[in-house]
C-alpha positions in Angstrom: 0.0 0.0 0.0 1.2 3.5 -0.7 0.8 5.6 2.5 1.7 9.2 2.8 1.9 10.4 6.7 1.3 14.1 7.6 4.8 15.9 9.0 3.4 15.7 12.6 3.5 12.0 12.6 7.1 12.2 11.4 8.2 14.5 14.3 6.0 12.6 16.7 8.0 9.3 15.6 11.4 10.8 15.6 10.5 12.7 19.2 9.3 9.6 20.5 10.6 6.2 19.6 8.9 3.7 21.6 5.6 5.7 21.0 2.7 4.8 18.3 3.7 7.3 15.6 7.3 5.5 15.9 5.6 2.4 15.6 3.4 2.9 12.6 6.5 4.8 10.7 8.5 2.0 11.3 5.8 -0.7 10.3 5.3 1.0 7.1 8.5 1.4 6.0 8.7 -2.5 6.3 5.9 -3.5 4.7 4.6 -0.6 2.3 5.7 2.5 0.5 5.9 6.1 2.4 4.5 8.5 -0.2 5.8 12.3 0.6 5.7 15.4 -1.7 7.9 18.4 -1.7 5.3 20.3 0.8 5.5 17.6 3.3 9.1 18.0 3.3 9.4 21.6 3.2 6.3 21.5 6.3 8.6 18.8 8.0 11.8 21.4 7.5 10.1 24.0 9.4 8.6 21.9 12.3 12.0 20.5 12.9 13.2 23.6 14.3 10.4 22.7 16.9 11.8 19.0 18.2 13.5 20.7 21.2 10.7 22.0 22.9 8.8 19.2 21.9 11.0 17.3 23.5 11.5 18.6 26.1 7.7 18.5 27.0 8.0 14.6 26.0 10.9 14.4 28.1 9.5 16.7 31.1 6.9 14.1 31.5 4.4 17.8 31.2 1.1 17.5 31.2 0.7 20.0 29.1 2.9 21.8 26.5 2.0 25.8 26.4 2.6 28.0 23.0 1.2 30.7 20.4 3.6 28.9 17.8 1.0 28.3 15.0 2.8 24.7 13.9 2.4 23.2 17.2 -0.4 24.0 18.1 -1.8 22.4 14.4 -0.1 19.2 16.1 -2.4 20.0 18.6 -0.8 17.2 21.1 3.0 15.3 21.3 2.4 12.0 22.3 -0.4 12.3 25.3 0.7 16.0 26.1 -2.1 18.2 24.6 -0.5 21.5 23.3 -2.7 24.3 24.1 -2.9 28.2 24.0 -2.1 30.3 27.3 -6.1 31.2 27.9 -6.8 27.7 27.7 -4.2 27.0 30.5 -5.8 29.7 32.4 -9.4 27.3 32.1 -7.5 23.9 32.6 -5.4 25.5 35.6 -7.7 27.3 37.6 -11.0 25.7 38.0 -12.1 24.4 40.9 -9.5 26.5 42.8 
């Protein structure tokens, strides 16, 4: 089968190894073809210069990963870690208090 994976998947599977997206990128490229086109790549290029905070939110063990950075926030979470604007911190954090 010829599968083409969005560039989130591909940061989530280089950020995270042991995680699904590493998983799934490493099952297709055994058993069927990774279709990619020069936006993907050029998307991917940009978003790379985002693995170290992604990382480190991965790493951190966070619950929650905090930014106004358009391209993260369209990944919308990083493994289980939901990435999330400042005001909707603000709701998460502070009800019930």
């Amino acid at each position: 089968m010829r599968i083409a994976l969005d560039s989130s998947v591909l940061i989530a599977a280089h950020i995270s190894r042991a995680g699904v997206c590493a998983e799934l990128l490493e099952d297709l490229l055994l058993h069927h073809e990774l279709v990619t086109s020069e936006f993907i790549l050029e998307e991917l290029g940009r978003k790379l210069l985002d693995i170290p905070v992604l990382g480190t939110a991965v790493g951190g063990e966070c619950a929650l990963l905090v930014s106004v950075d358009r391209d993260l926030l369209d990944m919308q979470r990083i493994n289980e870690i939901p990435i999330i604007r400042p005001g909707e911190y603000w709701r998460r954090t502070t009800e019930g208090r």
